[in-house]
GUSE-247765 format. One line per 2 residues: number of its first residue (from 0); for each residue x, y, z of C-alpha. Coordinates in pm, whole numbers. Example, Ala and Ser with C-alpha at 12.3 -4.5 7.8 and 13.67 -1.06 7.14 Angstrom:
<recs>
0> 1230:-450:780; 1367:-106:714
</recs>
This chain:
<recs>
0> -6134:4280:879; -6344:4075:679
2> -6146:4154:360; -5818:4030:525
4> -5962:3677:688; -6088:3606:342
6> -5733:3694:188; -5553:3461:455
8> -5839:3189:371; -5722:3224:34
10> -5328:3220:59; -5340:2923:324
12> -5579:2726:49; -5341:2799:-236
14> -5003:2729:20; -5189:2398:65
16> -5254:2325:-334; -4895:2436:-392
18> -4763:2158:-105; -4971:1899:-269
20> -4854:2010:-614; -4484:1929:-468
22> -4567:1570:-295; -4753:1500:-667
24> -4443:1568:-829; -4153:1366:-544
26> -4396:1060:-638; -4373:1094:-993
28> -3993:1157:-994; -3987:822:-801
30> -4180:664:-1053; -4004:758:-1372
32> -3694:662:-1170; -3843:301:-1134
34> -3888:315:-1501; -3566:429:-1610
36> -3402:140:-1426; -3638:-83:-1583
38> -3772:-167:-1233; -4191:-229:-1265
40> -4429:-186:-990; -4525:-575:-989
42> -4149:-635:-958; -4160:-388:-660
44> -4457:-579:-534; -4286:-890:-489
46> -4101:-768:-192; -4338:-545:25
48> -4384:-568:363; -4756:-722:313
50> -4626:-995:128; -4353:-1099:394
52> -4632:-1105:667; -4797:-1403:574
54> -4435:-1578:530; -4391:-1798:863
56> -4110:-1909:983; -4060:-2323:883
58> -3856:-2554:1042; -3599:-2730:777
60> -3641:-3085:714; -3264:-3168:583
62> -3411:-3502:453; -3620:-3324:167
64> -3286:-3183:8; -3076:-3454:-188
66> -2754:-3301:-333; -2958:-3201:-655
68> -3179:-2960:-460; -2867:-2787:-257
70> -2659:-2468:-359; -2387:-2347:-140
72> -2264:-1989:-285; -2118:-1706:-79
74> -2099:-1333:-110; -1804:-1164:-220
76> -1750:-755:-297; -1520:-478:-217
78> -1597:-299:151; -1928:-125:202
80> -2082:-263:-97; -2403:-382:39
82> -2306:-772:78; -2460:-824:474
84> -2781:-589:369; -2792:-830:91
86> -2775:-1103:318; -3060:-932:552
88> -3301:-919:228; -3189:-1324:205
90> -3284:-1386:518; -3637:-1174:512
92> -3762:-1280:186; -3719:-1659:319
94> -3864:-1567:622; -3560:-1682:833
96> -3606:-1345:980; -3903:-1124:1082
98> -3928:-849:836; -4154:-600:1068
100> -3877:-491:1246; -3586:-323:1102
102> -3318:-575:1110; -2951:-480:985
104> -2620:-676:975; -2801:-926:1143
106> -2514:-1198:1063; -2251:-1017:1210
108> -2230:-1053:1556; -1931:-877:1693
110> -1977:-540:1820; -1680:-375:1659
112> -1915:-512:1321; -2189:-336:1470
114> -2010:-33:1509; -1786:27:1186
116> -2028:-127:942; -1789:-369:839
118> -1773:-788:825; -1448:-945:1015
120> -1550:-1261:1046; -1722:-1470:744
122> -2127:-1631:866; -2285:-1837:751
124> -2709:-1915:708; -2883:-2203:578
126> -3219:-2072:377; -3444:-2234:215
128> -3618:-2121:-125; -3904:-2223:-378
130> -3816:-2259:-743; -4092:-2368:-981
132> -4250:-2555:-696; -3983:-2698:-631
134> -3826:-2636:-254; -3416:-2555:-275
136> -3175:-2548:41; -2891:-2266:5
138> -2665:-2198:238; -2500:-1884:196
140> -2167:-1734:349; -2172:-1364:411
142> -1734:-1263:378; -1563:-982:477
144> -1440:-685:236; -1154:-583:330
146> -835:-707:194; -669:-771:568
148> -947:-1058:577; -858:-1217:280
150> -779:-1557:398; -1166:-1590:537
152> -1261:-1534:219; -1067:-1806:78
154> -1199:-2066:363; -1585:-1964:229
156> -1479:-2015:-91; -1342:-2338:-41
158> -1698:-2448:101; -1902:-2333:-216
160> -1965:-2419:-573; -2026:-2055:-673
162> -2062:-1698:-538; -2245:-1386:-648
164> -1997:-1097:-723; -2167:-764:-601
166> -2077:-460:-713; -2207:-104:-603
168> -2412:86:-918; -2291:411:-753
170> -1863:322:-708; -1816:43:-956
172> -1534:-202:-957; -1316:-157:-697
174> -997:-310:-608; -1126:-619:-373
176> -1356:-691:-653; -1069:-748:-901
178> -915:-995:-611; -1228:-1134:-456
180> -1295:-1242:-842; -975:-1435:-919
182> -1028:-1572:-594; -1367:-1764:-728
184> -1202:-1796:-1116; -897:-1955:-979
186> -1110:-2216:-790; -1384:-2242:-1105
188> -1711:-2143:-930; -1947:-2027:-1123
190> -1957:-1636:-1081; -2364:-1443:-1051
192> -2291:-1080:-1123; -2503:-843:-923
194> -2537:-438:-926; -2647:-333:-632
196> -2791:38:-512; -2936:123:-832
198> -3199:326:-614; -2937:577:-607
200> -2981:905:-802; -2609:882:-902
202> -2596:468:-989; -2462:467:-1339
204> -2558:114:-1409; -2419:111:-1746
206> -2084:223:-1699; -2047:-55:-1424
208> -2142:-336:-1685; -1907:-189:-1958
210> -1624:-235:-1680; -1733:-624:-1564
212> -1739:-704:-1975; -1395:-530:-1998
214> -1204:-639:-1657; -1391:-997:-1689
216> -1553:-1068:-2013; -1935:-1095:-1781
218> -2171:-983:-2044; -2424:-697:-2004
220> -2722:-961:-1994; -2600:-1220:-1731
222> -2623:-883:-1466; -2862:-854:-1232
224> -2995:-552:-1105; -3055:-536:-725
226> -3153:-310:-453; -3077:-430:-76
228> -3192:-127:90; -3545:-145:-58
230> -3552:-513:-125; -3539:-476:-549
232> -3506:-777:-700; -3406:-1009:-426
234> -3634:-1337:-624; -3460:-1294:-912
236> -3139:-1351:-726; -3259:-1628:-541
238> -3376:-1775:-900; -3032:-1724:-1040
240> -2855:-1933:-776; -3038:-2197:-822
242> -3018:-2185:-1228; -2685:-2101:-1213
244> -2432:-2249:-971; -2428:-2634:-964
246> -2484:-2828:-709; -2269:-3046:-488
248> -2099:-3353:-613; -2183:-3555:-310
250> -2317:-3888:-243; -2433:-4007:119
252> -2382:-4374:92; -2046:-4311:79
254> -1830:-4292:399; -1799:-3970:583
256> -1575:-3683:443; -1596:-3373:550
258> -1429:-3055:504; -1411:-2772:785
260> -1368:-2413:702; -1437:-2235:962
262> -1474:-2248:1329; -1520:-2036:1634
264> -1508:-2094:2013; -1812:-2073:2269
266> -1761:-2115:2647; -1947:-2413:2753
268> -1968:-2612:2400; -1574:-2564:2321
270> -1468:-2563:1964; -1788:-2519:1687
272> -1660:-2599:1396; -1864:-2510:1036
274> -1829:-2790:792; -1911:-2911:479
276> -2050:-3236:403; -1905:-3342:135
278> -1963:-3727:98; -2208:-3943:335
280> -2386:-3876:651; -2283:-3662:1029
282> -2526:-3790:1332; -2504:-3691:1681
284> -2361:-3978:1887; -2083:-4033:1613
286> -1714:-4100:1671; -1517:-3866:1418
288> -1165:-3782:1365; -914:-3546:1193
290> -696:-3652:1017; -416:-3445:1072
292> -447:-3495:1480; -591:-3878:1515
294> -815:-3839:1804; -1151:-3919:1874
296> -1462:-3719:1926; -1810:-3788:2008
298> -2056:-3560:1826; -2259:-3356:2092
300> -2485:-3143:1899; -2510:-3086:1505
302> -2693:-2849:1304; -2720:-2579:1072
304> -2676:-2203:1133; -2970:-1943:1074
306> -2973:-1627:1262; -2880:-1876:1536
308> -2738:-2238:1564; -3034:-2468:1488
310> -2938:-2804:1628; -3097:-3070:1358
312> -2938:-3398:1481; -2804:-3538:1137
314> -2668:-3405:795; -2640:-3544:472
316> -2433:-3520:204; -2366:-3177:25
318> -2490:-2985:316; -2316:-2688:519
320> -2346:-2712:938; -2163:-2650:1230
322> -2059:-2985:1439; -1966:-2959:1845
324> -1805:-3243:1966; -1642:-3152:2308
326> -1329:-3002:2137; -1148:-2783:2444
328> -833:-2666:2180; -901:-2534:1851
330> -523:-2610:1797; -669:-2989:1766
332> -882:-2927:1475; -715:-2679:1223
334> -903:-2480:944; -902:-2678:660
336> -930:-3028:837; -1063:-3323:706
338> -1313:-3508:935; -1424:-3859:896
340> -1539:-4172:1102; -1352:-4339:1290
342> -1379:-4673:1224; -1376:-4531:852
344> -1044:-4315:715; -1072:-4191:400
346> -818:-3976:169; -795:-3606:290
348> -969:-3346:92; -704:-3081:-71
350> -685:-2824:203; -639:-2451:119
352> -336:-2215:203; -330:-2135:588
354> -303:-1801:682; -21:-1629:648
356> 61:-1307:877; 164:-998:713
358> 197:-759:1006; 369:-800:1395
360> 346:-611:1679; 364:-613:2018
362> 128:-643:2307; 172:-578:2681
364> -43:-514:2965; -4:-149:3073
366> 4:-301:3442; 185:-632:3493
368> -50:-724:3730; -278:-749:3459
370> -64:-1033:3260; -310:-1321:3372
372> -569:-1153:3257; -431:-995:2920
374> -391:-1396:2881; -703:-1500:2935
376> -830:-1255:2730; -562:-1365:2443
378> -596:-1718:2494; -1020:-1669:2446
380> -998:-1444:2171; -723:-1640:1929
382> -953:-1944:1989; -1174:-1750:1762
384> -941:-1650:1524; -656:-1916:1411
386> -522:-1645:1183; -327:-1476:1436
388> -11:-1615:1488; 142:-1557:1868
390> 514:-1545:2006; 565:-1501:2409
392> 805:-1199:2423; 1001:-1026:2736
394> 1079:-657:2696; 1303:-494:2914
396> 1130:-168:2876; 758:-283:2875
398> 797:-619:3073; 631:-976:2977
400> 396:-989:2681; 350:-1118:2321
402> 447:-1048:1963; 114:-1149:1714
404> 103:-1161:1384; -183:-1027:1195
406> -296:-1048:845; -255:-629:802
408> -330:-378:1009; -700:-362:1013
410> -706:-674:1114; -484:-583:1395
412> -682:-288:1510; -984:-503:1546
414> -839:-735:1747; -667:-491:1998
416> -1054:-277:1987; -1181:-614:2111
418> -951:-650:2392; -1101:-341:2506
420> -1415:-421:2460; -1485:-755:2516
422> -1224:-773:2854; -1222:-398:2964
424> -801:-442:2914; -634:-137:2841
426> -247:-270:2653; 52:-103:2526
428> 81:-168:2112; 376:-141:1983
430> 500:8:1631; 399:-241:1347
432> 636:-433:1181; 700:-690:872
434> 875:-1059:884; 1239:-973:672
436> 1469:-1273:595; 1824:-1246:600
438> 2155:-1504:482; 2381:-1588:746
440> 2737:-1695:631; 2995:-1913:863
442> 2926:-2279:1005; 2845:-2142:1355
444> 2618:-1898:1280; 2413:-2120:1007
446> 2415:-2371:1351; 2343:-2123:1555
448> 2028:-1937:1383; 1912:-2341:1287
450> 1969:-2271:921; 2134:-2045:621
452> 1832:-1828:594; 1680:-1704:877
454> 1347:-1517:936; 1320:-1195:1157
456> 1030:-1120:1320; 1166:-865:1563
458> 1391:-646:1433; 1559:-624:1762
460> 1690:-979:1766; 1829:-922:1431
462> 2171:-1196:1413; 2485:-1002:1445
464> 2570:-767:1126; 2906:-910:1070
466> 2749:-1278:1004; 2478:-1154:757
468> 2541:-1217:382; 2227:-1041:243
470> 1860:-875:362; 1561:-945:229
472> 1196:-780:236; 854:-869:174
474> 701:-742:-148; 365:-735:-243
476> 201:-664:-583; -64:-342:-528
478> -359:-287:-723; -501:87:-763
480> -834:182:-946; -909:551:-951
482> -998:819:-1181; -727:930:-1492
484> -723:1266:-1378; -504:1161:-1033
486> -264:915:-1239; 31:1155:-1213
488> -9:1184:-804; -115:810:-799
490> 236:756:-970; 448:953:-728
492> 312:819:-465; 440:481:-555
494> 746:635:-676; 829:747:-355
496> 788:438:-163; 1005:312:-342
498> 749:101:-591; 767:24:-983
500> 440:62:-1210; 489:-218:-1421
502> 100:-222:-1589; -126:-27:-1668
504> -489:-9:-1810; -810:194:-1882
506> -1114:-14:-1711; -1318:260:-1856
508> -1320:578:-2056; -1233:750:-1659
510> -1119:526:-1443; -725:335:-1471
512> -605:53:-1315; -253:18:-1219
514> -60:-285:-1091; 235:-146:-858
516> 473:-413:-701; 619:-172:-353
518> 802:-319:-25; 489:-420:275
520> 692:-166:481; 611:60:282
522> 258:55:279; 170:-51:593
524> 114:239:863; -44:542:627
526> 2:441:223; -407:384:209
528> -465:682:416; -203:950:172
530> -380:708:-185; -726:826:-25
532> -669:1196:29; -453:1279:-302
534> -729:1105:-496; -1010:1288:-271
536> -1148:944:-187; -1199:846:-508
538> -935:559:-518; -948:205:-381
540> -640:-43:-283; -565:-402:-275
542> -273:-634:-259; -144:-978:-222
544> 221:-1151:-134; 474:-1227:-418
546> 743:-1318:-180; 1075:-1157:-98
548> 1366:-958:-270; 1691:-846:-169
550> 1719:-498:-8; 1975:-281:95
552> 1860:-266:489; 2032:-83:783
554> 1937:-151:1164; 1821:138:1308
556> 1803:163:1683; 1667:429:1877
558> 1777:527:2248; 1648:693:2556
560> 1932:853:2798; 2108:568:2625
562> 1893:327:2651; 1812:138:2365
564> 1461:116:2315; 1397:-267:2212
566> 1000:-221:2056; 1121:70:1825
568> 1449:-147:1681; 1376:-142:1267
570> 1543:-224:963; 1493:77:672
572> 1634:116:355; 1991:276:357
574> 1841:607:112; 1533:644:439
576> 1760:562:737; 1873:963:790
578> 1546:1125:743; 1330:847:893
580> 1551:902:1224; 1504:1264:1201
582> 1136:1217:1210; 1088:942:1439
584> 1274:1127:1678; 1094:1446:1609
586> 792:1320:1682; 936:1124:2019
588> 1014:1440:2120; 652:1555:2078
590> 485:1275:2262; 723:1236:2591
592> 639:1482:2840; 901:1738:3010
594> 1062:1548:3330; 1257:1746:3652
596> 1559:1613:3432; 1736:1623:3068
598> 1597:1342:2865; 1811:1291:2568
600> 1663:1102:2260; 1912:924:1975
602> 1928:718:1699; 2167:509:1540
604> 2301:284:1290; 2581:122:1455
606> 2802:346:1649; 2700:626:1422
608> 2444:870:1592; 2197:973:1287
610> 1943:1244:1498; 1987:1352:1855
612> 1718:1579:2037; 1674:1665:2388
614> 1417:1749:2579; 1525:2006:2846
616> 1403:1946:3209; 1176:2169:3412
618> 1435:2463:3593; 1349:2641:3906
620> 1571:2920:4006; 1738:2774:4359
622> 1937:3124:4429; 1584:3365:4399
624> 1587:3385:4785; 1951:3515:4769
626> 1949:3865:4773; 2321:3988:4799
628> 2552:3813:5030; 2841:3580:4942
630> 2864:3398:4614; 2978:3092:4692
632> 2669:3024:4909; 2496:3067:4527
634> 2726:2836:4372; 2669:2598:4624
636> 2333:2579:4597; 2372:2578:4198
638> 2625:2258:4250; 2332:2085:4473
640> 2074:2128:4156; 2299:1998:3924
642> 2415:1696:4136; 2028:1590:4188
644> 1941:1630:3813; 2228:1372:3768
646> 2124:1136:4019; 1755:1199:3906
648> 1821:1148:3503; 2043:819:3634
650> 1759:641:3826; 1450:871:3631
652> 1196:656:3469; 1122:786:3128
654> 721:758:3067; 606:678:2744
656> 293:744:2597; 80:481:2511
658> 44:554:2126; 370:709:2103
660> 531:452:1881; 273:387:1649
662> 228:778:1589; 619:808:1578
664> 656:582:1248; 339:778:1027
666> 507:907:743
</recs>
C-alpha cells in the first residue's frame, strides 16, 4: 500500500515537472517569435495595459493646433484586413478610449457592422498625439473595404492629405488594395505602408514587401510592421503620420471655405454634416451657406467626433468636425458641398465624382398596408446614405413601391438587412438588375423618350423594339489576384461570361494578377461567389466602370398563366437567351408551390415561347364514391372538376415566394 502511494506521489510530481516543462517551452516559442519579427520586449512594453492606465482622458483645446501641428490621414485596405482594430489601438493608445475593457469596432456603429465584421459607412475620430514634446491633432477616417463602398472611400479621401495603406502579413495584396491605392496616387497623398498581423504563425512579411516594391515601387524600409490585435507597434505609426503626411494648406484669416464629405441624419438635430475646414474659422451662431443651394443656416452645435460627437463651439482652419445647423433635407446640402459665410462667397472647392449606382432593384412592402411605413423607413434611412438613388414604381403584380439604385449588391443587401432591423419591415426584393442604354431612331420616338439615347433602368419599360437602333451594356474592368496554380479556371471563368483577359502579370513568384474587362450583368448575382470556390478562397475581386459597349441584347419576358411578370422582364445576350430561360424557369418551377389548379410558366422573346413548364395542380378522385351504376353520372361529375379548375386557374392568385426571383437568376 505504501509502495503504491509513494509510486502515485512520484508520477503526479513528474506529470507536474513535465506540464511545467511544456508552459517553459509555449513562452519561449513566443519569444523567439518576437525576435524573428524583429519585435523587442521594450517595443512590446510601450503598449501594455499598465502603461494605458495612467493615460486620462483630456479634453482637446482646438486653439493649441495651428495648421502646422494637424494631420488628417484615413485608413484604406482590402476587407477584413484589420483597418477598425487598427483604429481601436488609435483610439486606446491616445486614451480617447478606455483600454480596460475590451473594446472592438468601436467606430462602427451600425449593427449589421457589428454583426458581419465589416465597415459600411466611413467614421471619423479626432485624436490627439505627442511627438518630440510636441502635441499633434490627427483626425483619422476609418473606410470601408469592400469595393460596393467605393465612393465613401473617395469622400474620405477627398478630406485628407495622406492615408496609411494596410495590408494583412498573412493574405498580402489583395484586389481593393490595388484600387484603394490609385485611389490615394491619383489624388497625390502621401501613402504610409503598414503590415499588419505579423503575430500570425503564417505572416510571411517578406513576401508582402517584395509585392508593394513590385505592384507600387514602396520600398522594403518605408514598411511598418504592426500588430492591431496585440497593440505592436501602434507609436511608431502614430510617429510616421506625423513625419510623413503634410499638413493642411490652410490659413484662418482667410474667409470661410469649407468642404463637406460626409454626412448622416439624427432625429432631433437633422442633417450632421462632417466637414473640413479648409480656410478660416466655423463658430456656433454663424450664418453659412452652400453654394450649390443658396440658403441660409444658423450653426447650432459644432464639434469634433471621438467615440462620440464632442461639441467644441469653434474650428479653425485645417481641422475635420461635424457642423449641425437645423438642416431638415439632406437633399439641401449634397456630399461634396462647399460651405461658406454668408455675407462672404468664395470660389467652390473642386468637388469629387457623386455616386454613381451600379445595381437596381425593386422594393415593395409584402402588405400594402405597410406602404407608409416602408416610407418612413426609406425616407429615414436614404437620409443617411445619399448614394442610393430612388425611383417611385407601380407593379401590377406586387403593387406600389420603389426601384433603388445601389452601388453593387453588398451594398444592397445591407440596406434591405437594415430595413429589417432597424424598422421590423419585412419587403419583397426583386431580381437585380443593371442601367443598359439603347438608340432610338425616328423623330417621334427621339421626342418621345426626351432624346436619341435613352437609359433603361427597368427592363420592363424597355421603348418599343421596332424604334431601337442599337443596345448597349455596362462594362466594367475586373481585377483578380490569386495563386498561378488556378490561372487556367480563373480564365474560363471569365471566358464564359463572356469577358476578355487583356493583361496579365506575376505580383510574385505565386500569385498573378489579371485585368479582365466582362459585362456588370455578368458578374453581379454569383461571379464572386463561383471566383471564390474554384480558387478555394484563395482569390480576391475588384472592379470599377469604363462605360458602355454595344451588345447584341434580346428582351426576355417571363409569364405566369400568361401573365407577364413585370419584376422578372430582362435583357440577355442573344447566345444566353435559350438556356437562361430554361433555367430561370426551372428554378420558378421549384420555388412556386402546387395550387388546386394548372399553373403554367413561359418565357419569351417576342411571340416566340423559349421554355414552357407546368406545374400540375393537386387531383382528387371525384368518382371514388361511385361504385358501379351509370356512367354518365361519372362523367358528369368529371365535367364539374374540370369546369372549376378553369374558373379557379382564371381568377387563382399565383403566390410567389419571397426570394424566388433573386434565387431564379443564380447562375
Amino acid at each position: 500500500m505504501i509502495i503504491c502511494l509513494k509510486m502515485l506521489v512520484y508520477k503526479s510530481s513528474w506529470y507536474s515537472l513535465n506540464r511545467h516543462i511544456h508552459r517553459l517551452r509555449k513562452r519561449l516559442s513566443r519569444l523567439q517569435h518576437c525576435i524573428d519579427t524583429n519585435v523587442s520586449s521594450r517595443s512590446r512594453s510601450i503598449y501594455t495595459t499598465q502603461s494605458l492606465k495612467n493615460k486620462k482622458k483630456q479634453k482637446i483645446e482646438l486653439s493649441e493646433f495651428p495648421p502646422e501641428n494637424i494631420r488628417n490621414f484615413s485608413i484604406i485596405a482590402h476587407v477584413d484586413h484589420g483597418k477598425s482594430t487598427l483604429a481601436d489601438r488609435f483610439l486606446e493608445y491616445t486614451g480617447v478610449i478606455s483600454d480596460t475593457e475590451k473594446n472592438m469596432q468601436v467606430l462602427d456603429k451600425l449593427q449589421v457592422e457589428k454583426e458581419r465584421g465589416i465597415t459600411v459607412k466611413a467614421q471619423t475620430a479626432s485624436i490627439c498625439h505627442t511627438y518630440n514634446e510636441r502635441p499633434y491633432l490627427l483626425n483619422l477616417i476609418d473606410t470601408p473595404g469592400h469595393v460596393d463602398f467605393n465612393f465613401e472611400v473617395s469622400r474620405s479621401l477627398a478630406a485628407c492629405q495622406g492615408v496609411i495603406l494596410l495590408v494583412d502579413a498573412n493574405q498580402g495584396v489583395q484586389a481593393q488594395t490595388v484600387a484603394n491605392f490609385y485611389l490615394a496616387f491619383e489624388r497625390n497623398l502621401s501613402v504610409i505602408p503598414v503590415l499588419n498581423k505579423i503575430d500570425l504563425p503564417n505572416a510571411q512579411p517578406d513576401v508582402v514587401m517584395q509585392q508593394l516594391y513590385k505592384l507600387f515601387d514602396i520600398k522594403p524600409e518605408e514598411i511598418l510592421q504592426v500588430s492591431a490585435k496585440l497593440g505592436i507597434g501602434i507609436k511608431e505609426v502614430l510617429d510616421a503620420i506625423v513625419e510623413r503626411i503634410p499638413p493642411p494648406t490652410a490659413d484662418k484669416d482667410k474667409p470661410l471655405k469649407c468642404l463637406m464629405f460626409d454626412s448622416w441624419y439624427a432625429p432631433y438635430k437633422g442633417v450632421i454634416a462632417n466637414v473640413a475646414v479648409v480656410d478660416g474659422v466655423i463658430r456656433k451662431g454663424d450664418k453659412i451657406m452652400p453654394h450649390q443651394t443658396q440658403k441660409t443656416y444658423e450653426v447650432q452645435e459644432i464639434g469634433i467626433m471621438q467615440a462620440t460627437e464632442v461639441p467644441t463651439d469653434i474650428l479653425y482652419a485645417g481641422q475635420v468636425g461635424y457642423v449641425t445647423a437645423n438642416i431638415k433635407n439632406i437633399k439641401e446640402v449634397l456630399v461634396g458641398e462647399t460651405i461658406y459665410h454668408a455675407n462672404e462667397p468664395v470660389e467652390p472647392l473642386p468637388g469629387f465624382k457623386p455616386a454613381k449606382p451600379m445595381v437596381y432593384a425593386g422594393v415593395y412592402p409584402i402588405d400594402q398596408s405597410q406602404l407608409a411605413l416602408l416610407k418612413v423607413a426609406m425616407d429615414k434611412l436614404t437620409l443617411n446614405d445619399s448614394s442610393v438613388e430612388v425611383h417611385i414604381n407601380t407593379s401590377a403584380v406586387l403593387g406600389q413601391g420603389w426601384v433603388l439604385g445601389f452601388l453593387g449588391l453588398l451594398h444592397m443587401d445591407v440596406f434591405i438587412t437594415r430595413l429589417d432591423q432597424e424598422f421590423q419591415l419585412s419587403t419583397i426584393v426583386t431580381a437585380p438588375n443593371v442601367p443598359y442604354q439603347v438608340t432610338v431612331k425616328g423623330t417621334k420616338a427621339i421626342k418621345q423618350y426626351g432624346g436619341e439615347i435613352v437609359t433603361v433602368l427597368n427592363p420592363s419599360k424597355l421603348p418599343d423594339v421596332n424604334v431601337i437602333l442599337e443596345y448597349r451594356e455596362p462594362m466594367v474592368k475586373g481585377t483578380i489576384l490569386a495563386p498561378e496554380e488556378y490561372h487556367t479556371q480563373i480564365l474560363n471563368l471569365c471566358l464564359s461570361r463572356r469577358g476578355t483577359v487583356p493583361e496579365q502579370s506575376y505580383i510574385d513568384d505565386t500569385r498573378i494578377m489579371s485585368i479582365s474587362n466582362l459585362p456588370l450583368n455578368e458578374i453581379l448575382v454569383d461571379f464572386f461567389d463561383e471566383l471564390k470556390s474554384i480558387t478555394s478562397g484563395y482569390a480576391s475581386f475588384d472592379y470599377e466602370d469604363i462605360g458602355y459597349q454595344p451588345s447584341d441584347l434580346l428582351k426576355l419576358e417571363f409569364l405566369i398563366n400568361g401573365n407577364p411578370v413585370e419584376e422578372m422582364v430582362m435583357l440577355v445576350h442573344r447566345s444566353r437567351a435559350r438556356a437562361l430561360a430554361e433555367r430561370v424557369i426551372g428554378r420558378l418551377k421549384e420555388s412556386i408551390s402546387r395550387q388546386q389548379f394548372l399553373i403554367t410558366l413561359q418565357a419569351k422573346v417576342g411571340q416566340k415561347i423559349l421554355s414552357r413548364e407546368d406545374i400540375r395542380p393537386y387531383r382528387k378522385d371525384v368518382t371514388a364514391k361511385c361504385y358501379g351504376g351509370d356512367v354518365s353520372r361519372k362523367t358528369k361529375l368529371l365535367k364539374q372538376q374540370a369546369a372549376g379548375k378553369k374558373k379557379m386557374r382564371m381568377i387563382g392568385k399565383v403566390e410567389v415566394p419571397r426570394d424566388a426571383f433573386i434565387n431564379a437568376l443564380k447562375k
